[in-house]
N, C-alpha and C positions, 0 to 999 in steps of 0.2 A: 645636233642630230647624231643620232648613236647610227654606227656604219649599217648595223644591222636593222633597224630603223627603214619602214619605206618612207619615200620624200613622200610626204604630204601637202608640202606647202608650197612646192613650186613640182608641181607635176612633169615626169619627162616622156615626150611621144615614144611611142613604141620603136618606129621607124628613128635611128639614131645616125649620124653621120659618125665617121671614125673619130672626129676630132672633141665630139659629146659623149663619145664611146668613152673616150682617154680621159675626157675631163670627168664624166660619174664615176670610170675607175679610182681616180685619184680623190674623188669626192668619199666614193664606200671604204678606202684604204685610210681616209683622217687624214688627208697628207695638206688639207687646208685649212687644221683645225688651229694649228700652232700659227699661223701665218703673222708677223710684225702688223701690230693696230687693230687685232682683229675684237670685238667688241665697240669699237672708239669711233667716234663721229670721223666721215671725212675731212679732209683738211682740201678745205677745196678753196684756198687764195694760189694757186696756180697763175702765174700772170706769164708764162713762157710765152705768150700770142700779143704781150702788149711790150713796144718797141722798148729795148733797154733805158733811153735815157727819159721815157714816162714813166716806168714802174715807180719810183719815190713820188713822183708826183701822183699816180691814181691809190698809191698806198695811202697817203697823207690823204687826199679828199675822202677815201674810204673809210679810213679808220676817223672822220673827223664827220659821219654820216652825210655825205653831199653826193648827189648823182650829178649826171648832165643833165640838164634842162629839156633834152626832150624824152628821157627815160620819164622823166616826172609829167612831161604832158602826156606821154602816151599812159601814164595810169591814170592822170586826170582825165582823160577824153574816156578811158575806160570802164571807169565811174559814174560822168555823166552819162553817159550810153547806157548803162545800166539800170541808174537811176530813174531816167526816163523812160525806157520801155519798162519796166515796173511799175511805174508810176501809172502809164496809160494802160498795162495789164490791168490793175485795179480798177484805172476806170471804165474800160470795159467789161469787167465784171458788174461794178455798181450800175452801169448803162444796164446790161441784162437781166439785172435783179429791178430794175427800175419797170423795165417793161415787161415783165410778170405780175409786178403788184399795179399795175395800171389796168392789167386784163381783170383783176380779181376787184377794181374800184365801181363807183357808183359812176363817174365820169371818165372813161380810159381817155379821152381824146385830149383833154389835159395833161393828164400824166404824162402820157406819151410825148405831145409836145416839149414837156419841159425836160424827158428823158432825154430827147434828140437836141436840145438846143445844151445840151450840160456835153453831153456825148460829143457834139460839134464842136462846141470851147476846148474840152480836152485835145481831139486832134489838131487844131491849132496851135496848142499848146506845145504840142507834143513837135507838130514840122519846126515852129521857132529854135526847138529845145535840138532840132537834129540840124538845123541850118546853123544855130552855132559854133554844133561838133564839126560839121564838115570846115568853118571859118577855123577851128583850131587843128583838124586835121590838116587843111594847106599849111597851117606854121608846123605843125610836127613831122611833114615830110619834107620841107625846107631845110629841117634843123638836121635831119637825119644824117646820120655816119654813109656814104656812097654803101658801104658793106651790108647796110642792113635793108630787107626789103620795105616800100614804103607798104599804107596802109589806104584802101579805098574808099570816096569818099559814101556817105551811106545816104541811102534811099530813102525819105520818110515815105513814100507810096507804098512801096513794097513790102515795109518792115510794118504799116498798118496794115495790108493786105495778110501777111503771112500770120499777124496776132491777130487777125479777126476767123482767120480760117483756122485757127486751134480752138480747140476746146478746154474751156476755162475748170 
């Protein structure tokens, strides 16, 4: 950005405190153009917060691609969670495309039936599918670091309630 140049891309409020005062000063003066790294990704293996005599050791699991076991359940649980309310978003969409074309048949009372008995397997499917997340959420908050917060365990009532009260 040329000094004379208005910011565009990171807009600054009108109202400035002294210390945003000093910093666009020094922003319209180029004095952060030269700055050491600037263009270059951060260098963010910073490990000053992991006790000295683990750094070798999370350096070597790092650099040898390994997490802890529960950083990986907690993506895995957050996958299946995903997977699963996608899954039943779908099939509540196909539920409501079902009972549109039953209103438009020679017989809806059929269709219908078979829309609600398809629509009822899904949620089924769907509580199994969050009863096992919650069985993997109690090991991933077993597993957890005291430091990190745990994660709670999830509703299938609620979570069909809140995707039936959207609109698809």
């Amino acid at each position: 950005m040329n000094a004379n140049e208005p910011n565009t891309q990171y807009p600054i409020p009108n109202t400035l405190s002294p210390i945003d005062e000093a910093i666009r000063e020094a922003m319209r003066k180029g004095e952060f153009d030269a700055l050491p790294g600037t263009g270059k990704p951060l260098k963010l293996d910073d490990d000053s917060n992991v006790p000295a005599e683990l750094r070798l050791t999370h350096r070597i699991l790092k650099q040898n691609n390994f997490v802890p076991e529960w950083i990986a359940l907690g993506k895995e649980i957050e996958t299946l969670h995903t997977h699963a309310t996608s899954t039943l978003r779908d099939e509540l969409r196909a539920y409501r495309g079902r009972l549109g074309d039953a209103q438009r048949s020679a017989t809806p009372e059929v269709f219908i039936a078979k829309a609600e008995a398809l629509w009822r397997r899904a949620q089924v499917v769907f509580r199994e599918a969050i009863a096992d997340l919650n069985k993997k959420l109690l090991t991933y908050n077993l597993k957890l670091p005291p430091s990190v917060a745990r994660r709670s365990h999830l509703n299938a009532e609620q979570e069909l309630h809140r995707l039936k009260d959207q609109k698809s």
